[in-house]
N, C-alpha and C positions, 0 to 999 in steps of 0.2 A: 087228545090221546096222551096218558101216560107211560112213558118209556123208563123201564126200569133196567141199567146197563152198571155191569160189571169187567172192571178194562185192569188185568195185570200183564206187568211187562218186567220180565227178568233177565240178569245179566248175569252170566259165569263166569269169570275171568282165570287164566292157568298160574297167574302168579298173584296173590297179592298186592292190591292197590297201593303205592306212596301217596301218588294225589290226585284227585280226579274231579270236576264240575260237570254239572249238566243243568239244561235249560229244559224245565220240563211247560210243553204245553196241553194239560190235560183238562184243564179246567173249563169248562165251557159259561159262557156269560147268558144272563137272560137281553131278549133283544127281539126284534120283531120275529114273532112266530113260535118263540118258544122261551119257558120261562122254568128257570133251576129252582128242584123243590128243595133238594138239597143235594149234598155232595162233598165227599170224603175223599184225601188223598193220604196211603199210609204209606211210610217209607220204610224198607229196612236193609240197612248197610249206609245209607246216609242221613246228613243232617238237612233240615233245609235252611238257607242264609235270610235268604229275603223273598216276596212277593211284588210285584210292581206289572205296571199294562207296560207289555213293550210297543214299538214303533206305527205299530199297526195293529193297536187296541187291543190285543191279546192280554189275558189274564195268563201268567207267565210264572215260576218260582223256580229259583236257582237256588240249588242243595250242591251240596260239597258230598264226594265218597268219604267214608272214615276211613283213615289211613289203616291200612294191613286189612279189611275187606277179600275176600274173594269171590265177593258174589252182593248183589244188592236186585232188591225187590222194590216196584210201583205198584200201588194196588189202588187202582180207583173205583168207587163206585157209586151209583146216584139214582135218583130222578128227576125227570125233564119234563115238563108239559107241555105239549106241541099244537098248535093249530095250522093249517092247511091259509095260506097264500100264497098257493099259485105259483112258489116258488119266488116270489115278488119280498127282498128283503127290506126295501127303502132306500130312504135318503143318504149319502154318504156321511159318514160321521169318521170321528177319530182324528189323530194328528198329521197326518200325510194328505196331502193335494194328491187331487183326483187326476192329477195332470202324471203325478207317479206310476201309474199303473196302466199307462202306453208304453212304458219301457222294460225292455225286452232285458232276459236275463239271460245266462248261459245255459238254463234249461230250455228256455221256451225261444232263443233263438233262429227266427226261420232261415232254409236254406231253399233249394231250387224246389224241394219237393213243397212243401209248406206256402211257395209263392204260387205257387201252379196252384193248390188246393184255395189259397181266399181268391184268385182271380178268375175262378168259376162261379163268385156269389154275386149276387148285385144289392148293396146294401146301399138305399137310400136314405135319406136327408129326412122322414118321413118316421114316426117313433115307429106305426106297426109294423112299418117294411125293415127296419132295424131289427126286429122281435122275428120278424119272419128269416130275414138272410143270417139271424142269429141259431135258429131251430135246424137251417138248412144246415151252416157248417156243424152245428153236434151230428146233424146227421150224415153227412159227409166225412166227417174223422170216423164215426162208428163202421162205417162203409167200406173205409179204407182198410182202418188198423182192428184184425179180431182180435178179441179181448182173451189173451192165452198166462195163464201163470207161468213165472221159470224163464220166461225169455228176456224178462228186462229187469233192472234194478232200479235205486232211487238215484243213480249219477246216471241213465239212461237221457239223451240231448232227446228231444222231442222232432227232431229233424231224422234220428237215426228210427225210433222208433217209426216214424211215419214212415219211412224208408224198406223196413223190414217187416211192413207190415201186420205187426201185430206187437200186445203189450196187454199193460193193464191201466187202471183207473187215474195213474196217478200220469201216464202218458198219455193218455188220450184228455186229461186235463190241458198238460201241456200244450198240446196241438193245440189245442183249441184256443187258448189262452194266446198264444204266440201269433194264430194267424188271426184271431181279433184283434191285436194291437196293430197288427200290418194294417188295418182296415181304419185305422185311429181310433178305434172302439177301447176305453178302459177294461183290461177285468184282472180278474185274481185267481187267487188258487185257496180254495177250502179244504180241512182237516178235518173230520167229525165221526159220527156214526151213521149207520143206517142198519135198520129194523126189516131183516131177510124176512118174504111170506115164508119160508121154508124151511129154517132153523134157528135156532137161537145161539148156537154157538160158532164163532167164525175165528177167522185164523189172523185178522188184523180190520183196522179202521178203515175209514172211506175218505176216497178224495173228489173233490169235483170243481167246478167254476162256478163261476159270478163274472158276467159282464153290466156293464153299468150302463141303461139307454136313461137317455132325456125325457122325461115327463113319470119315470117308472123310479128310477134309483137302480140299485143292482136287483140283477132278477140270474136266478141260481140254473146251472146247464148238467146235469149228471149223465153226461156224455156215453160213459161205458152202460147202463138200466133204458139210455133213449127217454129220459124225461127232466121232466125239473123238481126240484127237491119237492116231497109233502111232508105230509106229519110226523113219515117213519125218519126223515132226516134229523140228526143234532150239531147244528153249528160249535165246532169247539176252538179253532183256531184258523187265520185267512194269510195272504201273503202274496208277495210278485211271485211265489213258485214253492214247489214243496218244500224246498230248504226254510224257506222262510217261515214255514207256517206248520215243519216238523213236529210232530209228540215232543219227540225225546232227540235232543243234539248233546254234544258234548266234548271232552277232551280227557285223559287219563294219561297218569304215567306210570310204569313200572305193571301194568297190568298183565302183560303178555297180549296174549290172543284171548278173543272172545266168544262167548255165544248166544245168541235172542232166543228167547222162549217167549212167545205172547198167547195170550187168553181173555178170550174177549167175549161174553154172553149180554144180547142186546133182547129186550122181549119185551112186548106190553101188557102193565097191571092190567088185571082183573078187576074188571066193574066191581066196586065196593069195597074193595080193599084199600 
């Protein structure tokens, strides 16, 4: 499947920038399951510094705002070619031990509610029974927390959301992430897109997991859909937790207040084009 995705992200700021950075992760790498046909990133109101893989193999560029700015534009766009495994991404690669992603972060750290939720699973020592007590907790955080716009933010604790039962995509990552570490199970937290059966325009990106069993490598949980990634997904950036593995971070002075606009159209070529 060709995924042809068009991703802008704009900033309006009430005062004019002095000095501002940001760490853009937009870029997506080819890698098992999918592979960049190409891919554009246009900036305006910044320059970019440098390109470099940060810590956890992300393809990453740090742009500078140009001073006196009030407003700055992201505009990505591309295609992807995807094939279907199963959600099954491989072997661990990159520069971080696998031992890194049992440790729990200030998102995904469990509380009473999150210890009660993995002590309901029985995850054995066994890879399919791993894969199995792994399906049960996606589907256990689905269970618990419904998937509501408006109720939670990206500083939202994964303990609070589980608590208040309900959130979105990037919470119910967390859960999930947080009570597989409890379990001693590795995983992460993924950035990316997905290709809606039902429209092509959407109001922001996707987040999901990756746990890592023995004999498989990381195999992908898209907890808030109830499946594992297929061809509509595009890996674009991974991390201990959304912070890590954010679009768009940064810092600004002199800016004032601000405001996000994003626009984001995900759709698959037509045979023959």
């Amino acid at each position: 499947m060709r995924l042809l995705i068009q991703h802008t992200t704009h900033y309006d700021f009430s005062h004019p920038v002095a000095h501002g950075l940001q760490r853009l992760r937009l870029m997506p790498k080819s890698t098992h399951g999918q592979k960049v046909i190409d891919w554009t990133m246009l900036l305006e109101g910044l320059s970019q510094e440098t390109t470099y893989e940060d810590h956890h193999h992300n393809s990453t560029a740090l742009v500078s705002v140009i001073p006196g700015a009030s407003a700055v534009t992201i505009t990505c766009s591309g295609a992807v070619e995807t094939v279907d495994n199963a959600g099954i991404l491989g072997l661990h690669t990159g520069p971080m031990p696998l031992w890194v992603f049992t440790m729990q972060t200030e998102l995904t750290r469990p509380g009473p509610k999150m210890r009660a939720l993995a002590s309901r699973l029985d995850v054995a020592a066994d890879t399919s029974k791993v894969l199995d007590g792994l399906h049960e907790l996606a589907d256990a955080v689905l269970g618990d927390v419904q998937y509501e716009i408006g109720r939670t933010d990206t500083n939202t604790l994964a303990e609070e959301a589980l608590a208040a039962g309900h959130g979105v995509c990037q919470d119910h990552a967390h859960i999930f992430i947080g009570a597989a570490r409890l379990l001693g199970i590795p995983a992460r937290y993924v950035s990316g897109y997905l290709m809606m059966n039902d429209r092509i325009d959407q109001e922001a990106g996707h987040g999901w997991a990756e746990a890592h069993v023995d004999g498989l490598g990381w195999v992908g949980f898209d907890v808030s859909n109830g499946i594992s990634p297929d061809p509509r997904y595009v890996r674009v950036a991974s991390g201990l937790d959304y912070r890590d593995a954010a679009p768009v971070t940064g810092i600004s002075y002199g800016a004032g207040e601000s405001t996000l606009a994003v626009t984001l159209a995900v759709e698959q070529q037509p045979a023959g084009q």
